[in-house]
C-alpha positions, 0 to 999 in steps of 0.5 A: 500553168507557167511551170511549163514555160518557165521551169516554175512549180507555184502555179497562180494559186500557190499549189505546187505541180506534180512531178514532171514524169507521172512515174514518180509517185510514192511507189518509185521505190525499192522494197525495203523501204516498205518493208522498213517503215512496215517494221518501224510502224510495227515497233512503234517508231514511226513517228521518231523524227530522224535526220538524213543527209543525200550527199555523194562520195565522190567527184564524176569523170575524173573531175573535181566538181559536180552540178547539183541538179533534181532539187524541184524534182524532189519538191514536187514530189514531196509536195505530192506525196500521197498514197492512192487507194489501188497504191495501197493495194499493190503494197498489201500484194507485196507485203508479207500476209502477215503484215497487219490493216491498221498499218495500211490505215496508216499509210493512206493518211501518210503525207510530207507535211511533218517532213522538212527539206534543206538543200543547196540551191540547184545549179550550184557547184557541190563537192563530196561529203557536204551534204546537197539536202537533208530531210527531218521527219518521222523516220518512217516516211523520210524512209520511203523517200530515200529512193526516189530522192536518190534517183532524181538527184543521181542522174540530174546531177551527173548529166548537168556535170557532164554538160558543163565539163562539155561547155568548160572544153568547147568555151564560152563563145561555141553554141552547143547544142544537146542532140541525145534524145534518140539515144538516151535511156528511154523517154525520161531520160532523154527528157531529164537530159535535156533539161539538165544538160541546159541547166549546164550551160548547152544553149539549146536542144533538138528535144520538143517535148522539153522544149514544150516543158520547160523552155529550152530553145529548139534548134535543128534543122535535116537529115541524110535522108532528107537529102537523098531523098530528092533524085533531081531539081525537076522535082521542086514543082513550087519555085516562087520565093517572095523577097526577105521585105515583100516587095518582089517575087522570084517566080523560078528559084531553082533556076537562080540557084542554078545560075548561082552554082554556074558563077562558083563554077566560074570563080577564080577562087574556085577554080579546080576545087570541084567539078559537077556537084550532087544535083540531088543535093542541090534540089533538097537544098533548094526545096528547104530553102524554099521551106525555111528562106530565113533559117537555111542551115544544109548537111553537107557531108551526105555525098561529098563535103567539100565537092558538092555539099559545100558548093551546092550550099554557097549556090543556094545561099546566096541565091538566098542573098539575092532575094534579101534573106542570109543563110545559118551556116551548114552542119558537118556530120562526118569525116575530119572535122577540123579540117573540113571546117578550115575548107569550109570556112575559106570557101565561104570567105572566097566566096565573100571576096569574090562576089562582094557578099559581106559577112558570108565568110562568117556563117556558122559551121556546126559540127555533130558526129559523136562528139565528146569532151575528149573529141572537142579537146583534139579539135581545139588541138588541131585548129578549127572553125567550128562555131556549134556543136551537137553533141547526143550519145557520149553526153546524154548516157554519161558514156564516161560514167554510167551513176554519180553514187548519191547515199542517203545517211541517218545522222541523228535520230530523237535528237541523238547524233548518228554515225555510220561506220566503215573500214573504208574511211571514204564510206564513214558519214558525218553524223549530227544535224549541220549546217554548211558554209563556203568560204570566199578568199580575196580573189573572189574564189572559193577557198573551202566549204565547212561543215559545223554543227547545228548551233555552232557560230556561224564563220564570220567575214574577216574572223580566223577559222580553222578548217579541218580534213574530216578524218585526217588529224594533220590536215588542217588550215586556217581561213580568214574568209573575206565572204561567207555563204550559208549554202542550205537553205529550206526548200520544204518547211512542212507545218512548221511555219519557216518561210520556203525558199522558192524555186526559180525559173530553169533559165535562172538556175541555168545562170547560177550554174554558168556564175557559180562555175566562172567563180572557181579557181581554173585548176579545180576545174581543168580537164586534167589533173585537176586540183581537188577542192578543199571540204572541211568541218569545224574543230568541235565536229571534228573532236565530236566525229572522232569521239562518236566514232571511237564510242560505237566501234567494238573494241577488239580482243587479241588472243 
């Protein structure tokens, strides 16, 4: 099936695929969500059709941005959503005895074919309050969907904005590749990490199995231990090395390589810079480059960077050279990396110089260690020579923040608008069905998002519109957008015939992350201190929240 290879959910017949983890089924939710629906059936207002809206309340990491992420998640899931028997088994177990059959024959007819989905297309840059779906359906089984929605859009949606919050520092032109399985939360978490953080904008991942899944290219290549591993050259026993085009062998590699490290030795440009290297790490060296001739890419920090493993790299890379074959580059995974990188770089240009090698002062230098935003920030700082970095822990784990605070808010139910108040004017929802535009200035930016009801006029290019802070009567503008995006769009249109917005492939939602976010204005996207991005609604929304709002809160009495 090409969902696997391309990030596709429609299969040649049509049928969309189940959920990428086998864990998310009808049961990946809370309790009382069973015990709600139970209680809904039990007063006959299960089928009363509600509107919810996920959104969040706030930016992550500081920032004032989010990438939103775990849309096709949410599809599969929806167009999966069906109870099995030992399902509804469990949930009888669970619930109280006195709940009664018949609601268990409701629920295995139960599917989402009453239930429709709108949502901001994945990869897109989002901001709090605009809602990224709302669901319409029976109230009952829109319930018990509230969880597993909120789960797979919290930790998508954090991870891609830490992604592209990494991409933003290390800039356009650096490879960045996620490395984080190992420490990720468990299985789905590394696999979710490694999709989203490509989704925004890494360009590769350590990760098979999501390279299996979803077509992420892979990258990687050894460890320390393979390194140390090795005690001498003595042991390499195959020494033949075919040349890059077939027409010549060399039957002792070793001893080529070894030739090689004596002319460094020798090198004016080298001269006192190192004395006798690591011999081990020769010997592991030139047995993976008698593995992989074409992908030669050495950890040099297992004994000593600039002594022995950089040496000993330039030896077998350029033994390699001989032969017809050019060498990746090295991977620093320890000390001072930016300047151990500036070492490195000279010694790869002496190395061109002196022996005539062209381009080998331009080999690739990544760096790994526990990098983070702020690390690759100093880096930047300091001055460098880093071409890629491998970044796992602080990116995978969302280190800086552990949850994005996605809610699930009803906003009107039988057609009657619904609000939620708070005392804390941040958790106040926007009631009613909407709809939700970006307004575009002259420069090509976006300028604010708007919130209006649903059979409001749409804003129209060059028309006047007047964009009010949701709960702040003084703060208002004026837009004359010069282009105007619609931004939900439906992505699951039930029985009602609409025609569905396809998913597309990963590697296109990857684009539309990369474009969305070189089309913000630079200050909503620095790293500090960043301007906050302007989220509206219409005049009539406006009057209607504050009317509802004055209309459900109790009066209070003064003694």
């Amino acid at each position: 099936m090409t969902a696997k290879a391309n990030g596709l959910v429609d299969d040649h017949s049509g049928v969309i695929a189940g959920p990428t983890n086998p864990m998310v089924t009808p049961l990946l939710t809370d309790l009382y969500q069973f015990t709600m629906a139970y209680a809904y059936w039990k007063a006959g207002k299960h089928n009363e059709r509600a509107v919810f809206d996920l959104y969040f309340r706030k930016n992550p990491f500081g920032g004032e941005y989010t990438v939103f992420g775990g849309l096709e998640e949410c599809i599969r899931l929806i167009a999966n959503f069906k109870f099995k028997e030992d399902d509804i088994s469990f949930i009888r177990e669970s619930l109280p005895g006195s709940s009664e059959d018949d609601f268990y024959n409701y629920l295995r007819r139960l599917d989402c074919s009453d239930v429709e989905l709108y949502a901001i297309p994945e990869g897109t840059v989002v901001f709090p309050k605009v809602p990224l779906l709302r669901i319409e359906g029976p109230i009952a089984v829109v319930q018990l969907l509230e969880t597993p929605l909120v789960n797979l859009i919290n930790y998508a949606s954090l991870v891609a904005t830490n992604a592209a919050r990494h991409r933003s520092v290390a800039g356009k032109s650096k490879m960045l590749i996620e490395f984080g399985l190992r420490r990720a939360q468990g299985p789905d978490g590394g696999i979710g990490a490694s999709k989203y953080c490509y989704m925004g904008g890494f360009d590769a991942t350590s990760n098979v199995a999501a390279g299996k899944l979803f077509g992420i290219p892979l990258r990687g290549t050894h460890s320390h231990a393979f390194v140390s591993s090795f005690m001498s050259p003595h042991e390499i026993i195959e020494k033949t090395l075919r040349s890059f085009d077939g027409s010549s062998s060399c039957e002792d590699f070793v001893s080529l390589v070894q030739t090689w490290l004596s002319k460094i030795q020798r090198a004016n440009s080298c001269r006192g810079s190192f004395g006798e290297t690591n011999q081990s790490e020769l010997a592991a060296f030139t047995s993976y480059a008698l593995a992989f001739p074409n992908n030669f890419l050495a950890l040099v920090d297992t004994y000593d960077v600039m002594r022995s493993g950089v040496p000993n790299f330039c030896a077998v890379a350029l033994a390699l050279h001989d032969l017809g074959y050019k060498a990746v580059g090295i991977r620093l995974d320890s000390g001072d990396l930016a300047y151990l990188s500036c070492e490195a770089r000279k010694f790869f240009c002496g190395m061109e110089r002196e022996f005539g090698v062209p381009d080998f002062g331009k080999m690739s230098i990544t760096a790994s260690n526990d990098l983070n935003e702020a690390t690759i920030d100093a880096l930047n700082k300091q001055g460098h020579e880093v071409d890629a970095y491998g970044i796992g822990t602080y990116l995978v784990t969302c280190y800086a923040q552990a949850a994005l605070g996605c809610v699930f808010k009803l906003v009107e139910i039988n057609d009657q608008p619904r609000i939620k108040l708070s005392e804390d004017v941040t958790k106040v929802s926007i009631p009613c069905k909407k709809r939700c535009y970006r307004l575009y200035g002259m420069g090509g930016y976006p300028l604010v998002d708007i919130m209006t009801g649903e059979n409001e006029p749409s804003p129209k290019v060059g028309e006047q519109v007047l964009c009010r802070h949701p709960f702040n009567e003084s703060k208002r503008a004026y837009v004359v957008p010069q282009h105007v995006e619609e931004l939900m769009k439906c992505y699951w249109p039930g029985s009602t015939g609409k025609a569905r917005e396809e998913l597309p492939p990963l590697k296109d939602t990857r684009q539309r992350c990369i474009t969305q976010l070189e089309q913000m204005r630079s200050d909503h996207m620095r790293r500090i201190n960043p301007t906050p991005y302007k989220v509206s609604v219409s005049g009539k929304l406006y009057d209607f929240i504050h009317f509802l709002w004055l209309n459900e809160a109790p009066v209070g009495v003064l003694h």
